[in-house]
C-alpha positions in Angstrom: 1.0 -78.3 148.3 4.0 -80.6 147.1 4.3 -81.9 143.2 6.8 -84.2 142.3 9.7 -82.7 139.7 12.1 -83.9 137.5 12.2 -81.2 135.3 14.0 -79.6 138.3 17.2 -80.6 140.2 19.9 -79.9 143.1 23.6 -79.8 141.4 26.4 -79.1 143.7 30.3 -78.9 143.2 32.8 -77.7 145.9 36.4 -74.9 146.0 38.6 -74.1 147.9 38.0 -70.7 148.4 35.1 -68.0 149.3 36.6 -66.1 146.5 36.0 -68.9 143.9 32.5 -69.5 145.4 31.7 -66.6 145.4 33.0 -65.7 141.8 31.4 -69.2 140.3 28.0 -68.4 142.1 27.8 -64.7 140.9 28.3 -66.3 137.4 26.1 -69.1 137.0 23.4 -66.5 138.5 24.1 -63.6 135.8 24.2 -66.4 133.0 20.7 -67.6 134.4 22.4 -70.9 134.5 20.4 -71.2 137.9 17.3 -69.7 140.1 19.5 -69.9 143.3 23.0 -70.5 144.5 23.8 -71.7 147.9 27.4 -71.5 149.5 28.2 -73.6 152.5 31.5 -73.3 154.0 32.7 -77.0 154.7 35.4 -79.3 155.8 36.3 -82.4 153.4 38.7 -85.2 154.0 39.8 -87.4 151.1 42.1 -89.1 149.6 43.6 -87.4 146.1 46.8 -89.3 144.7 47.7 -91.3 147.2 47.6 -89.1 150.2 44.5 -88.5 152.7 43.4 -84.7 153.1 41.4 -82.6 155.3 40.8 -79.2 154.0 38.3 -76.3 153.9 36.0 -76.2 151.2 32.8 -74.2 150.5 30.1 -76.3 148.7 28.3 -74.5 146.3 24.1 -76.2 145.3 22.8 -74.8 142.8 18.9 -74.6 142.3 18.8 -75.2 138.4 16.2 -77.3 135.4 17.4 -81.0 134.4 18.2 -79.5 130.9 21.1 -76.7 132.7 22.2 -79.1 134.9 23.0 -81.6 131.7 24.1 -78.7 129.2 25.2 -75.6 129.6 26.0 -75.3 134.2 27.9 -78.3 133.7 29.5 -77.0 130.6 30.1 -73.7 132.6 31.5 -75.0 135.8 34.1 -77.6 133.7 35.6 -74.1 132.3 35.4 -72.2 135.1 36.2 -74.6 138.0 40.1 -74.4 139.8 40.0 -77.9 140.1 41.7 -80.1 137.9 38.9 -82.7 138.7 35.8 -80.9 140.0 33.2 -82.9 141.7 29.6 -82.4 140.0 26.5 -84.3 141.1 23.6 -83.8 140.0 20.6 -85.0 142.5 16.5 -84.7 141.1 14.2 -82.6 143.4 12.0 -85.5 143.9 8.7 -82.7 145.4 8.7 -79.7 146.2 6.4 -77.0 146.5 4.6 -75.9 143.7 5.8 -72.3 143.7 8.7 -72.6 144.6 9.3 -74.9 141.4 7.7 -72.7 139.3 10.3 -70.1 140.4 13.4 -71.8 139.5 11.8 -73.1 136.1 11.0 -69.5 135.2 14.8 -68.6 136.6 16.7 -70.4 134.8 17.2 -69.6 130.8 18.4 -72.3 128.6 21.2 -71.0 126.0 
């Protein structure tokens, strides 16, 4: 059974290393800043100060509550991110499976 949610959201933010995904992942998980972190290993081209890129990344989503996701993972990830300019979105899980839900509202501690 689905039930729609938006007291629970997808955030994601990408490095440029396994090292700092791995490192920012292990974090946010210890803080209880989120139930679940995935890390995808990715390849991004952009444009960042006037030249065009294509690089590695690793995308890190982050199974997390509205209220971390607005507070204290975004507040984490600004201080903890090797970007100068770290790309944060946050996306609302829409439905979802009941338990599932349940799971990353009981995961998740807000400090």
């Amino acid at each position: 059974m689905t039930t729609p949610s938006p007291d629970c959201v997808t955030a994601q933010t990408t490095v440029d290393s396994v090292e700092a995904a791995e490192a920012l992942a292990s974090a946010v998980i210890d803080r209880g800043l989120a139930a679940c972190v995935q890390v995808s290993e990715i390849r991004s081209f952009y444009r960042w100060k006037g030249e065009v890129h294509d690089d590695p990344e690793w995308l890190l989503t982050f199974k997390t509550s509205a209220e971390a996701a607005a507070g204290t993972l975004r507040d984490h990830i600004s201080q903890h991110h090797p970007y100068d300019e770290p790309e944060y979105i946050v996306q609302p899980i829409i439905n979802g499976s009941e338990d599932y839900l349940q799971w990353i509202r009981e995961s998740v501690h807000h400090q």
